[in-house]
C-alpha positions as CSV (number, residue, x, y, z in Angstrom):
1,X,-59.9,24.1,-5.5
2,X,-57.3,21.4,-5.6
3,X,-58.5,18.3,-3.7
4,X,-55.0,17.0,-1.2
5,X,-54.9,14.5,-3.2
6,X,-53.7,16.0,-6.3
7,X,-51.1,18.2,-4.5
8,X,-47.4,17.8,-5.3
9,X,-45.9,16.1,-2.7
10,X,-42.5,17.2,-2.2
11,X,-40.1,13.8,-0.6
12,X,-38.2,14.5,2.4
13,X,-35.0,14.8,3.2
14,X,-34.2,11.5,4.6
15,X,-35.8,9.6,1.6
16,X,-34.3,11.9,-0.5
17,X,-30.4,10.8,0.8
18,X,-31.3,7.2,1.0
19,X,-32.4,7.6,-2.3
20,X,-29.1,9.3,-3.2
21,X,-26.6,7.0,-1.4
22,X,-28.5,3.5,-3.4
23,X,-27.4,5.2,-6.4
24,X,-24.0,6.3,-5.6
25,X,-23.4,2.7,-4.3
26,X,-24.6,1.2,-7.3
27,X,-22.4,3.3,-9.4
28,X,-19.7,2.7,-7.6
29,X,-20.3,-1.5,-7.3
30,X,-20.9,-0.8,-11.6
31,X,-17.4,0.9,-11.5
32,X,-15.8,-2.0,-9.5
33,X,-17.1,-4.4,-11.9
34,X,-15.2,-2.5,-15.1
35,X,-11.7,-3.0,-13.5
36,X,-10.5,-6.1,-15.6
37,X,-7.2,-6.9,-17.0
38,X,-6.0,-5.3,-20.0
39,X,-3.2,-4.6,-22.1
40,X,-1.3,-1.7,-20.5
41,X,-1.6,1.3,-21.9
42,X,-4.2,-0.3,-24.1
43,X,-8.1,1.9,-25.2
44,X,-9.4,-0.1,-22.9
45,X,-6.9,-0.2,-20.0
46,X,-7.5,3.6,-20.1
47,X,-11.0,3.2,-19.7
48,X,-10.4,1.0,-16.8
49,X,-8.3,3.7,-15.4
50,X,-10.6,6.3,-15.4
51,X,-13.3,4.1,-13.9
52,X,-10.3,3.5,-11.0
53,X,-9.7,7.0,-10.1
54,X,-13.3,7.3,-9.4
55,X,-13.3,4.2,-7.3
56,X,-10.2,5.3,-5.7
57,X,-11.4,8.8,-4.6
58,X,-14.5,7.1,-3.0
59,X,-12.5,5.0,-0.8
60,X,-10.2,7.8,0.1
61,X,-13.1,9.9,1.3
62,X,-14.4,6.8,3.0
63,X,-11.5,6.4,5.2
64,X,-11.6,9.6,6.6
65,X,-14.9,9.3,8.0
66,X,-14.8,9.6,12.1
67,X,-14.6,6.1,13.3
68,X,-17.2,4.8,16.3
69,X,-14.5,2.5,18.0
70,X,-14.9,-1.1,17.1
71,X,-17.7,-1.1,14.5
72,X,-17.7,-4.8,13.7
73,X,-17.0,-6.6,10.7
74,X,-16.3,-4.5,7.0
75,X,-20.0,-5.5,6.5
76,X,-21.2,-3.2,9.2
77,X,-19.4,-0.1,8.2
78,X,-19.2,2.1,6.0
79,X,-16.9,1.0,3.4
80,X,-18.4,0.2,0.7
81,X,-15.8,0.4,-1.4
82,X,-13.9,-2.2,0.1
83,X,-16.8,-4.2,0.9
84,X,-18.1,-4.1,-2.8
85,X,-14.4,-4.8,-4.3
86,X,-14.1,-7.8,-1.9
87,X,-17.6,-9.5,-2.7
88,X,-16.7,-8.9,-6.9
89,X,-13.8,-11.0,-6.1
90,X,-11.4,-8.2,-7.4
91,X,-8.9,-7.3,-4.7
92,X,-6.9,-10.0,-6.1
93,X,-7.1,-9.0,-9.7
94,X,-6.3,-5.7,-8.3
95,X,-2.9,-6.4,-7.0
96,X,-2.1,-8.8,-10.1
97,X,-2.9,-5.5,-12.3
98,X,-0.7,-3.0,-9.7
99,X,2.1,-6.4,-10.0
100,X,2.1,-6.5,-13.9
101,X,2.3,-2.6,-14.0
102,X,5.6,-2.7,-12.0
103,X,7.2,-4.9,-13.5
104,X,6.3,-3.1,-16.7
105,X,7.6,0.5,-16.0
106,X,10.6,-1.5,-14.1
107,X,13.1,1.5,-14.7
108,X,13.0,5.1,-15.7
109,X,14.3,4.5,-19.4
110,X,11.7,1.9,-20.0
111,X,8.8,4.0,-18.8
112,X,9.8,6.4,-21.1
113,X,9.7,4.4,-23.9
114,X,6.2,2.7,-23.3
115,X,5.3,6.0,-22.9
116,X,6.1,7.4,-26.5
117,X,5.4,4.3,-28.0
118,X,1.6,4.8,-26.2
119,X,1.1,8.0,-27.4
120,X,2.3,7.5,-30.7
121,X,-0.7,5.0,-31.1
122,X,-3.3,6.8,-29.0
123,X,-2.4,10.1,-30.8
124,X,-1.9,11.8,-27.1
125,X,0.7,14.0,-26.1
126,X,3.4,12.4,-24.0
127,X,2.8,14.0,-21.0
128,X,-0.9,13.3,-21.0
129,X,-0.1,9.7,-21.1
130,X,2.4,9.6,-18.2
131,X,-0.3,11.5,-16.4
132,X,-2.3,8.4,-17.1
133,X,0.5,6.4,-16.2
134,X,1.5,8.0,-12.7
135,X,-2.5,8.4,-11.8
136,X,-2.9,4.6,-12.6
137,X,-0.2,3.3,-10.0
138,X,-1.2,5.9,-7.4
139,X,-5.3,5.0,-7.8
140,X,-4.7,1.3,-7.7
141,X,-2.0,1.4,-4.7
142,X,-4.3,3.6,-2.7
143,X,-7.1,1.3,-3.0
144,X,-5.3,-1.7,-2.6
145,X,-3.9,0.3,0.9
146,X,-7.3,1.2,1.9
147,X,-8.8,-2.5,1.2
148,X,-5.7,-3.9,3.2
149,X,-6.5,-2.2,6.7
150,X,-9.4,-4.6,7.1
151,X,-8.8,-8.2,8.8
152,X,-11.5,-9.9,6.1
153,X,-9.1,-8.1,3.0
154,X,-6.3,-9.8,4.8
155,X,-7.8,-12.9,5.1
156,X,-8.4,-12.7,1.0
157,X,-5.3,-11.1,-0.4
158,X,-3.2,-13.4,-1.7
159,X,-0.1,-13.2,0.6
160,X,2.5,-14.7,-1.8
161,X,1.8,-12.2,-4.2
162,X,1.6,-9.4,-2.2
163,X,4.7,-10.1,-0.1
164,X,6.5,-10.9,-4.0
165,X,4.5,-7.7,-5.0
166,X,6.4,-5.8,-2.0
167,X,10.3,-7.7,-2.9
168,X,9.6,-7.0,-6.2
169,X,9.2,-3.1,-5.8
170,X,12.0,-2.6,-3.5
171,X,14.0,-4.7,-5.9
172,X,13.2,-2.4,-9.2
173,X,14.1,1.1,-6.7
174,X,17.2,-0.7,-5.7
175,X,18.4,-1.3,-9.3
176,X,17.0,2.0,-10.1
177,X,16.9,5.2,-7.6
178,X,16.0,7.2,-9.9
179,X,12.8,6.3,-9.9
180,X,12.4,8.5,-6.5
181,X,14.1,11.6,-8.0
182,X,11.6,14.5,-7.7
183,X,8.8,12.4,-5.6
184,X,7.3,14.8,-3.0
185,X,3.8,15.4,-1.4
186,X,1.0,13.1,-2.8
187,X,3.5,11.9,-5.4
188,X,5.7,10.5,-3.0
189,X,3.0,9.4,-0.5
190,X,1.1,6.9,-3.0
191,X,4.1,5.8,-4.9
192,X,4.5,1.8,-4.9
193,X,7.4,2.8,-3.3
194,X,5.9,4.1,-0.3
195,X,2.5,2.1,-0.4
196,X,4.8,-1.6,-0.1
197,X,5.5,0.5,3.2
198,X,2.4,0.4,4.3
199,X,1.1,-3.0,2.9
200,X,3.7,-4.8,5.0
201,X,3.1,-3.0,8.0
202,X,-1.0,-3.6,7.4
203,X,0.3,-7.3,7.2
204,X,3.1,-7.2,10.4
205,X,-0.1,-6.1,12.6
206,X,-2.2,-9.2,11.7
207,X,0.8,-12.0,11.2
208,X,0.0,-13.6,14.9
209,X,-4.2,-13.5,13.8
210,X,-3.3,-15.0,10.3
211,X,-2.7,-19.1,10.0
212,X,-0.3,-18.4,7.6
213,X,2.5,-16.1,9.8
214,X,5.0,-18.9,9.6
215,X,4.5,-18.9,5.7
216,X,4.3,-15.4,5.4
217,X,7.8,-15.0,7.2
218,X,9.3,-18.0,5.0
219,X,8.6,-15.8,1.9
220,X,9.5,-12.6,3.1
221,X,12.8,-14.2,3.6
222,X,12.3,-15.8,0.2
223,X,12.0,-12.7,-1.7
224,X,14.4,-10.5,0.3
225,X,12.2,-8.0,1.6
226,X,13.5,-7.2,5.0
227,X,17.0,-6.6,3.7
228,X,16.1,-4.9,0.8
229,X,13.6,-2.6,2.7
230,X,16.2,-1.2,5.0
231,X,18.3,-0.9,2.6
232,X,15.8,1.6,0.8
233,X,14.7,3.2,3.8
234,X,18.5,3.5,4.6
235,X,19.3,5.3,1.4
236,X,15.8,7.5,0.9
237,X,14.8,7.7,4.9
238,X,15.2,11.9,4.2
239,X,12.5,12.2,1.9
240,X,10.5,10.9,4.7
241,X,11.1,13.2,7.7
242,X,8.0,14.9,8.4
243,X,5.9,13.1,6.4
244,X,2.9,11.9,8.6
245,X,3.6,8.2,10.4
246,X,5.4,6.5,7.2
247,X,8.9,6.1,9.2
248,X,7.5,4.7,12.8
249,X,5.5,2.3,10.5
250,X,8.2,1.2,9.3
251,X,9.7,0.5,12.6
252,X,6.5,-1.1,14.0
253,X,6.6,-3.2,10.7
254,X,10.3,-4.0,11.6
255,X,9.8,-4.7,15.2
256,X,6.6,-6.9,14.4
257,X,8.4,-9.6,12.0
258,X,11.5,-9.7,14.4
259,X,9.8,-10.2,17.3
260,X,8.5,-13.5,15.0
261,X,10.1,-16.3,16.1
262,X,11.0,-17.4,12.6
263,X,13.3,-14.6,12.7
264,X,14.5,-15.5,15.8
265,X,15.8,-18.6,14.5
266,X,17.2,-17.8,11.0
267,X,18.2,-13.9,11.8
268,X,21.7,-14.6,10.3
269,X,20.3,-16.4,7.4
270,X,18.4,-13.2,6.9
271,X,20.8,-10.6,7.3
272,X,23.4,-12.4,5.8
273,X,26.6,-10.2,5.7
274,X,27.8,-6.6,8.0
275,X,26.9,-4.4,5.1
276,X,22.6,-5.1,5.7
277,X,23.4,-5.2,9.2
278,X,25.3,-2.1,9.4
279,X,22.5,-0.4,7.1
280,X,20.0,-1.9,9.7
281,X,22.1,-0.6,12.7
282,X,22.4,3.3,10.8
283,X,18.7,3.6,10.9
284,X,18.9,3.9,15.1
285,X,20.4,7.4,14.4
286,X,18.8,8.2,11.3
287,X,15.3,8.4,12.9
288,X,14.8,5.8,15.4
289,X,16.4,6.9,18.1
290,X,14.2,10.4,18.6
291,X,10.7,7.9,18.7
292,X,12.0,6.7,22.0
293,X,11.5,9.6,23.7
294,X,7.9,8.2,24.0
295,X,7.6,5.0,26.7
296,X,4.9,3.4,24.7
297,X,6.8,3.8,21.3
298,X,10.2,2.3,23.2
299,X,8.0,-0.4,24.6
300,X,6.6,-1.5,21.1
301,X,10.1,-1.2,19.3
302,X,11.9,-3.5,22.0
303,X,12.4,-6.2,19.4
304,X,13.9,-4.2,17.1
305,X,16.6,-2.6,19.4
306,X,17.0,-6.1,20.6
307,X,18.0,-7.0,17.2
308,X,19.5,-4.1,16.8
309,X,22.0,-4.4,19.5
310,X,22.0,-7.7,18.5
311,X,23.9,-6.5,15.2
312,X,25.8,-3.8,17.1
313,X,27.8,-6.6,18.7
314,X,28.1,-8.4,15.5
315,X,30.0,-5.6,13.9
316,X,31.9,-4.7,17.4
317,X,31.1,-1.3,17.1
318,X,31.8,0.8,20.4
319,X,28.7,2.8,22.2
């Protein structure tokens, strides 16, 4: 007979996940470490890339969780991702790599032509590279999005880049709308496009905690992005109807900075001529106007209709 003690033992369950989730978070924290800058389009920026999309899809998944109310600080929940990309000091790097990308692919004919060039010297097909390509910018702004919903991220980021990050995008689309032709579903939700959409608004809803609001609204002045965001949302608002809460973020995002009293002060410095505030004004019909069916949403937006009306008068148009 075999003595107990040289029976196999099978683990249980619970030491068998613990055991599971140490290495999962240890390949992920190894994957965090591989993001680095490289040359775009580069062996090694593709490497990187791959490494992302893996990163990427663990945050993702992470932010769908159910969430237990207030759970504390980012160190006592479960987000690693986040957590991990914050104590590697990359969340910086991170939007310096989404910046440099941008401003790389700054219009449709020059994307195409990095693109050929790339796989020319990687000996891929074309498409396989804009694959890459259009993977890489949707990866990187998703994580950057998911890291940016936590107050110790926010406290991190480096604001003048990000807010520049944000002008800078809207900027490129302006020059260049055809950079949204053919954008829908996931395509459309994580373009840089979209995502600047969401950074802003992830910044709006923490610019009374953060020391820096009156900076922040100096440089959002600085680089343009109020005009030149309702002046994209006043051209492309369609694509979003329907799509999840992208449009009443935008409001709240809206309503947030001119409730600032920065704003207050320098509103016609901002919105310098009747063309930005007529485009401003348009966007009360376009979508605006059916949130306030809602008390609470009417009560939140109040800034904005102030300002709103505010414009109305400016450009004496008739009720």
């Amino acid at each position: 007979m075999f003595s107990r003690k040289g029976q196999y033992s099978e683990p249980n369950e619970e030491s068998t996940l613990d055991s599971l989730s140490r290495k999962l978070a240890t390949d992920l924290r190894t994957n965090i470490r591989k993001l680095a800058s490289h040359p775009i389009l580069s062996k090694d920026w593709m490497e990187m890339a791959e490494s992302l999309q893996r990163i990427a899809s663990i945050a993702i998944m992470e932010q769908k969780l159910p969430k237990k109310g207030d759970e504390g600080t980012l160190w006592e929940r479960e987000e690693l991702t986040v957590r991990f990309l914050l104590e590697e000091g990359k969340l910086n790097m991170c939007l310096r790599l989404l910046n440099d990308f941008k401003l790389a692919f700054r219009n449709s004919a020059t994307k195409r032509s990095l693109i050929q060039k790339a796989s020319e010297e990687l000996n891929l097909k074309p498409e396989e590279v804009e694959a890459k390509v259009d993977a890489f910018e949707q990866n990187m702004g998703v994580l950057i999005h998911c890291a940016l919903k936590s107050v110790e991220s926010l406290q991190t980021v480096d604001i003048p880049l990000l807010i520049k990050h944000s002008g800078e995008v809207l900027a490129i689309v302006a020059e260049d709308p055809e950079i949204m032709n053919g954008k829908t579903g996931l395509a459309l939700e994580r373009c840089q496009e979209t995502l600047v959409l969401q950074y802003l608004l992830s910044l709006g809803r923490k610019l009374e905690s953060l020391s820096s609001e009156d900076r922040a609204m100096e440089l959002l002045e600085e680089y343009g992005v109020l005009t030149a965001l309702v002046a994209f949302i006043h051209r492309h608002y369609a694509l979003y109807k329907g799509m999840g809460d992208i449009l009443p973020n935008l409001a709240e995002f809206l309503a947030l900075v001119f409730d600032t009293e920065h704003f207050q002060t320098h509103r016609d410095r901002i919105f310098t001529n009747d063309t930005q505030r007529m485009q401003a004004w348009a966007l009360r019909a376009a979508f605006i106007d059916e949130m306030l069916v809602d008390v609470q949403a009417r009560k939140k937006l109040q800034p904005l209709l102030d300002t709103l009306n505010v414009f109305k008068r400016k450009l004496a148009i008739d009720s």
